[in-house]
N, C-alpha and C positions, 0 to 999 in steps of 0.2 A: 607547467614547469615549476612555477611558483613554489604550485602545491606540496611538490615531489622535493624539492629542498628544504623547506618550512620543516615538513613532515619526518626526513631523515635525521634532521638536525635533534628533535625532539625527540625520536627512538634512539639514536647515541647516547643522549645525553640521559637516556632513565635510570641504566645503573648505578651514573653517580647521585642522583637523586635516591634510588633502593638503600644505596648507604649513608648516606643525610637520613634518611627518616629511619633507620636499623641503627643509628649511634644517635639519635636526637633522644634527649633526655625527655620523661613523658611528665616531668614534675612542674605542670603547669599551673600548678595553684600559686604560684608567685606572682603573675601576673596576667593580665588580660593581653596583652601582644605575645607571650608568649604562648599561652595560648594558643592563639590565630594561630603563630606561626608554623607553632607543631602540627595542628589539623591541615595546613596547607600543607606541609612534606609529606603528610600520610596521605592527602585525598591526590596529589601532583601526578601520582601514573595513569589512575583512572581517570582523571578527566584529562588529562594526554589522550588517552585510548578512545572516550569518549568522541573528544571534539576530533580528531583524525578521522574518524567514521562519520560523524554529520560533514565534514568539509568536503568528504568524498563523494555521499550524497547528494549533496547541495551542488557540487560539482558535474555530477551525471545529470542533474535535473535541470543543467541552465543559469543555474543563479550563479554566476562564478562572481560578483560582486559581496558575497554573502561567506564568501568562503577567506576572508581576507579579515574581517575580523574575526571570524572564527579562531583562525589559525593565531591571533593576538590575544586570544582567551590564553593558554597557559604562561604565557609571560607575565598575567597579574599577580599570582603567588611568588613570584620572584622577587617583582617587584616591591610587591607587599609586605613582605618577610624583610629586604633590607630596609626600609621606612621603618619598618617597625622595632627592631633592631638597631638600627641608628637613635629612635629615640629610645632605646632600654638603656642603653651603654653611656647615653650625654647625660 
């Protein structure tokens, strides 16, 4: 059940992520968080798609323990992006 709300939450929300990374500026030679942050909005779908298939996986085979961090892997680009952001802007 976990899995199936985790999981829809995160296929909603990719289009507004399609357009974050289709308007993110690629002039990332200003700096190293910027940087990051841009390769985070371009790689956010795939490893979306990614980890939703290993959790599912991991899920058929038993390991439902395994599937709960899993599903906390794409929240670190989030997270990481405003950290890093927050110190561009201070």
């Amino acid at each position: 059940m976990v899995n199936v709300v985790i999981h829809s939450f995160y296929i909603l929300v990719l289009p507004v992520w399609y357009f974050l990374s289709v308007f993110s500026a690629p002039n990332v030679g200003q700096s190293w968080n910027l940087a990051v942050c841009y390769y985070a909005l371009k790689l956010y779908p795939y490893a979306v798609i990614v980890i939703i298939a290993w959790a599912w996986v991991f899920y058929e085979k038993g390991f439902y323990k395994w599937t709960y961090p899993l599903n906390a892997i794409p929240a670190v680009p989030i997270i990481l992006c405003t950290v890093l952001m927050a110190g561009h802007i201070g």
